[in-house]
C-alpha positions in Angstrom: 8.5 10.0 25.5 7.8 7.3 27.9 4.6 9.6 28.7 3.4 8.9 25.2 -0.4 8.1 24.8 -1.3 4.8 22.8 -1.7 5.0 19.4 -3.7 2.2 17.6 -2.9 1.0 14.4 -5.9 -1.1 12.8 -5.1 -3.9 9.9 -8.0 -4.8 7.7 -7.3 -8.2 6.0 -9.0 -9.9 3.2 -6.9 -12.9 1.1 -3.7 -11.0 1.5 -1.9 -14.1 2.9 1.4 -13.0 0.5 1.0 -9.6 2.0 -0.1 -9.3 5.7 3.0 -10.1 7.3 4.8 -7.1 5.4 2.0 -4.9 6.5 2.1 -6.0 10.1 5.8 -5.6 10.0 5.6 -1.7 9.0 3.1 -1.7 12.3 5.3 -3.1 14.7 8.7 -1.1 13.2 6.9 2.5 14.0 9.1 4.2 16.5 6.5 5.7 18.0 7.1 4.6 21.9 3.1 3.2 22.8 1.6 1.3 20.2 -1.1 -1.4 19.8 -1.9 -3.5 16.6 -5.1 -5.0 16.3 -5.4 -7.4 12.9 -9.4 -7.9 11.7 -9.0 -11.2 9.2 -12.5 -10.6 7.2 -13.4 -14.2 6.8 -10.5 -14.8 4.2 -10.7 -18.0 2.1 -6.8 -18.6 1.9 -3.9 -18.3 4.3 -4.0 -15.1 5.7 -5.2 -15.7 9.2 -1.9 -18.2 10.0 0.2 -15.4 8.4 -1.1 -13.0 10.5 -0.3 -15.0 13.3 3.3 -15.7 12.4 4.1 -12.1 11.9 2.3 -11.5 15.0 4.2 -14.3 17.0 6.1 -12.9 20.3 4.7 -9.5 20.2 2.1 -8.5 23.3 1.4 -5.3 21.4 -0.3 -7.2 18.0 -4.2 -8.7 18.3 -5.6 -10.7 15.4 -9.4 -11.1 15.4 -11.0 -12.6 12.7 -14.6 -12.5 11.4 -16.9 -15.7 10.8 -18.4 -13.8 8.1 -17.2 -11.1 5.0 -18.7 -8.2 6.4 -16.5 -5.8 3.8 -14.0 -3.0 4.8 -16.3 -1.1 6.8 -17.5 -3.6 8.8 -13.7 -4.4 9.3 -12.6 -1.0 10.4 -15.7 -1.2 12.8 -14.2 -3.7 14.7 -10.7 -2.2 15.0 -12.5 0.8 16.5 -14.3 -1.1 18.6 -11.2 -3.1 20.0 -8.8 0.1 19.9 -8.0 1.6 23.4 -5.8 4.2 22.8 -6.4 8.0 22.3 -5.4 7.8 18.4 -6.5 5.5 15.8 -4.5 5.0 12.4 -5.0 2.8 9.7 -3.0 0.6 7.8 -3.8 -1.6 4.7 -3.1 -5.3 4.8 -0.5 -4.7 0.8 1.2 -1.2 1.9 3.8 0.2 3.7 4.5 2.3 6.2 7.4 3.9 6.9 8.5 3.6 10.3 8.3 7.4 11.5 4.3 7.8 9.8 2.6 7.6 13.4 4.7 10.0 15.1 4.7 12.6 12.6 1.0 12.1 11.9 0.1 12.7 15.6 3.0 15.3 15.5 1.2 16.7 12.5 -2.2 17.1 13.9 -1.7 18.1 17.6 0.0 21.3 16.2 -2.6 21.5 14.2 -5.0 21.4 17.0 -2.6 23.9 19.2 -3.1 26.4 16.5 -6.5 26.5 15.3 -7.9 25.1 19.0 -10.0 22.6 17.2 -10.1 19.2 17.8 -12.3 17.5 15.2 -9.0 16.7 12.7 -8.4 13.8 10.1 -4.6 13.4 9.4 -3.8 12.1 6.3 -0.2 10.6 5.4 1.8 11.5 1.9 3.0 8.7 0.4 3.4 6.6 -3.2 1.1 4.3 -5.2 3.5 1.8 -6.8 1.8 0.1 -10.0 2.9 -3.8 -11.4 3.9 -1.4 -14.7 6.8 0.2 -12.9 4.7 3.4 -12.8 4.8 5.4 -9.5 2.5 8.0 -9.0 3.1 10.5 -6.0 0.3 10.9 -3.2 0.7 14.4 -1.6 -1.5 14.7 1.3 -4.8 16.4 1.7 -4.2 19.8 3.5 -0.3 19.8 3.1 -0.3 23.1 1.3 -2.6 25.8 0.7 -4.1 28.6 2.7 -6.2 26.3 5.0 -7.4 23.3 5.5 -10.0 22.1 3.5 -12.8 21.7 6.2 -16.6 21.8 6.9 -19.4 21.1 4.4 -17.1 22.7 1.5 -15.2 19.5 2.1 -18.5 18.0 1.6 -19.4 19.6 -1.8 -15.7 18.8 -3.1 -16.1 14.8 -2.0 -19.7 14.5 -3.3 -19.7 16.7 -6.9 -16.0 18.2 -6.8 -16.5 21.9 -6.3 -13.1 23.5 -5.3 -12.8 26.0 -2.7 -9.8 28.6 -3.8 -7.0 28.2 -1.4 -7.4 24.1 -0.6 -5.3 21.6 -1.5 -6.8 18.5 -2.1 -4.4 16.3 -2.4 -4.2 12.5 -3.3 -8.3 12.8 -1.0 -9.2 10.7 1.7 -8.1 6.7 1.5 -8.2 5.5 4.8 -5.5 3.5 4.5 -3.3 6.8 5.1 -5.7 8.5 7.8 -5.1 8.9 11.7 -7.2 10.9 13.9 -8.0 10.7 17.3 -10.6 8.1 18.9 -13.4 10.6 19.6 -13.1 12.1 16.0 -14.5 8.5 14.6 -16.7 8.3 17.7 -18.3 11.7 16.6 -19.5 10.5 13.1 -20.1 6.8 14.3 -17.6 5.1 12.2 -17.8 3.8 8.9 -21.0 2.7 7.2 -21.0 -1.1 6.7 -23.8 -1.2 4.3 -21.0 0.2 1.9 -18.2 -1.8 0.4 -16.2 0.2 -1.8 -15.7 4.5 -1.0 -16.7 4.1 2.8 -13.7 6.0 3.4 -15.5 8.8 1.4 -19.0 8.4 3.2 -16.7 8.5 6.1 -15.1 12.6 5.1 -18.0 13.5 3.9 -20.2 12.8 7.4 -17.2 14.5 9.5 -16.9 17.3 6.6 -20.5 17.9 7.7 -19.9 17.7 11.1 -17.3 20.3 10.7 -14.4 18.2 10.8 -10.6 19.5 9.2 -8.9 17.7 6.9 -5.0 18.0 6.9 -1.7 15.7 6.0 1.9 15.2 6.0 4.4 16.9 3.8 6.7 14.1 3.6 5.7 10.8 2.0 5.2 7.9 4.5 3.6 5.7 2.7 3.9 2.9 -0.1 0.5 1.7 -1.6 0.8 -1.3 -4.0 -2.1 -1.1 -6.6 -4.1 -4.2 -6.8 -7.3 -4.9 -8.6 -9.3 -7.2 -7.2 -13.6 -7.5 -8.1 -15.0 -4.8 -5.5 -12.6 -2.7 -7.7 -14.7 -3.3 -10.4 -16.1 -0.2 -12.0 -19.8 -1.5 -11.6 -18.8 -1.7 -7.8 -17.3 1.9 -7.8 -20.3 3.6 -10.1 -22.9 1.5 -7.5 -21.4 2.4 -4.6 -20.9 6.4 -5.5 -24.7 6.3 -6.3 -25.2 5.0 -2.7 -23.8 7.9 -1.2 -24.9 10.4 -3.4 -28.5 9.3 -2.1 -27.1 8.9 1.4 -26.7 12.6 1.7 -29.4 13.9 -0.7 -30.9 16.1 1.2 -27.8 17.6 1.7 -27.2 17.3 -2.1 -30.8 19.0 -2.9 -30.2 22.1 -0.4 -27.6 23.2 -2.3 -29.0 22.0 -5.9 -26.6 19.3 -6.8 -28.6 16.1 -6.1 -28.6 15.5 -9.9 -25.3 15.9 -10.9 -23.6 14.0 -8.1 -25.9 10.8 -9.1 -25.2 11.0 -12.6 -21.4 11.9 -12.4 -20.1 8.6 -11.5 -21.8 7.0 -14.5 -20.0 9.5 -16.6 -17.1 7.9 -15.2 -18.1 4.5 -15.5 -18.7 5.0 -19.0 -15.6 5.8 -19.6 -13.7 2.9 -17.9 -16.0 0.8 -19.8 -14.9 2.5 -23.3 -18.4 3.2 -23.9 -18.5 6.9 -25.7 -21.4 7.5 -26.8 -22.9 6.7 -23.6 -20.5 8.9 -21.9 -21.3 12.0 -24.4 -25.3 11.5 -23.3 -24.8 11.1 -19.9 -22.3 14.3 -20.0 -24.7 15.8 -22.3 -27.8 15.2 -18.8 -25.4 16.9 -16.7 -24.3 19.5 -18.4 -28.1 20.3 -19.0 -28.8 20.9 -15.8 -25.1 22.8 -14.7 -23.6 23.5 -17.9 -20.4 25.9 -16.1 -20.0 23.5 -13.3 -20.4 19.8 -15.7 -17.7 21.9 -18.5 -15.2 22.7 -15.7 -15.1 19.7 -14.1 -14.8 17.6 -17.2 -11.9 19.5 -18.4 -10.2 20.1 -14.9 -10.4 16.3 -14.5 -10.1 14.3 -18.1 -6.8 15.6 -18.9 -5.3 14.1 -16.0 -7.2 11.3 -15.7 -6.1 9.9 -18.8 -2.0 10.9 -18.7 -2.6 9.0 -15.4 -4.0 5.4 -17.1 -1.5 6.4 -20.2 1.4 5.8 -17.5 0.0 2.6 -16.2 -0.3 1.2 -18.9 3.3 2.2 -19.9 5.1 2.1 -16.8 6.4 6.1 -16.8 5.3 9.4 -14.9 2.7 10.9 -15.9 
């Protein structure tokens, strides 16, 4: 495949000194034959910006830029596309790992993709594994690996933004960006990813090229190891605050189809219960329901369930 076009991997870093040089590592083993690594350090406070550099040392192929200032993971990802020159564009984060054969079978993945549906607006999306400090590990399958079709267009949107499920998708593990690869024009088309956002800019991201028409699809085989951290733009108050902000990013889109409402108030259900707060939760449930009693029941009960086997295992280190 010496004919290969380049493939760009981008690295966002923040204060991962202990882990950058693993996740630069995964970059340079892919066996994919043209690659290019480009490292954004996002004004870390510890040792990440030497590590970088030592994991980089002797390879042509890595770049580490850094920024005088936090601009947060958007800003970060920014920059990579900014510096990236080659025709694809896949993301790593700065604690995970990729298994050597992710790029090739991503881009493998989505120019069949592209040869049999003749579009060319397509987020790939890698399988993988979340491993948690517990001992849990909890399985990833990729968006659009099964299923009829792809999930795609602004029914994308209306699952991302209030969860309504279109018969015949799969879903998946959704849209981190730390599994996606697409190609450079796709992120070009929706103008990258929304700095003013510091937590689910990858979803503001899916949700813009959802509307733009965009396909989402993924990888049967798992080619990725995510290692859960927390860290405090984790927070729930960050997560509730930031799902608000895109809620009323896309309101008109949310008030043509009559869910403005619920997809504000939603993520406060969910805060609520992260904070253990119940009878805040039952009001707030109590709003939406209201409003979209069918819709607020069904998602509840479609979601709870396995939202709490899923912190049950955490805490206790099994499968959920």
């Amino acid at each position: 495949m010496t004919d290969a076009p380049l493939a760009s991997i981008g690295i966002t870093c923040f204060n991962a000194a202990d882990t950058i040089g693993c996740a630069i590592a995964s970059a340079r083993a892919q066996d994919w034959p043209h690659i290019e690594i480009i490292v954004v350090d996002d004004a870390s406070a510890d040792g990440s910006v030497a590590a970088a550099e030592a994991a980089a040392a002797g390879d042509a192929r890595v770049r580490v830029l850094r920024h005088e200032r936090n601009g947060g993971p958007a800003a970060a990802r920014n920059t990579i596309l900014a510096a990236a020159r080659g025709a694809f564009i896949a993301f790593f984060d700065d604690d995970d790992d990729s298994l050597p054969q992710r790029v090739r079978e991503q881009i493998g993945v989505l120019t069949a993709y592209e040869a049999r549906t003749g579009t060319r607006l397509v987020a790939c999306h890698a399988a993988g594994e979340r491993h948690y400090a517990s001992g849990y590990v909890k399985p990833l399958p990729a968006i659009g690996s099964q299923g009829a079709a792809a999930p795609q267009g602004p029914g994308m949107a209306e699952y991302l933004l209030f969860h309504r499920l279109q018969p015949g998708w799969f879903y998946g593990s959704g849209v981190p960006t730390s599994s996606l690869l697409a190609r450079r024009e796709t992120f070009a088309a929706v103008g990258g990813f929304d700095p003013a956002l510091r937590r689910v800019e990858d979803v503001d991201f899916a949700i813009r090229l959802a509307l733009a028409g965009g396909h989402f699809i993924g990888t049967e085989r798992p080619l990725l190891i995510q290692h859960a951290t927390d860290a405090p733009d984790k927070a729930p108050e960050a997560n509730c605050a930031a799902e608000i902000a895109v809620a009323e990013k896309h309101r008109a889109f949310l008030e043509g189809i009559g869910r403005y409402h619920y997809a504000r108030q939603w993520p406060r259900l969910r805060y609520w219960h992260f904070k253990r707060r119940y009878g805040r939760f039952a009001l707030t449930f109590l709003a939406i329901a209201l409003r979209n009693p069918i819709a607020a029941t069904r998602h509840l009960f479609r979601t709870g369930p396995a939202r709490l086997r899923h912190e049950r295992a955490m805490r206790r280190g099994t499968a959920s």
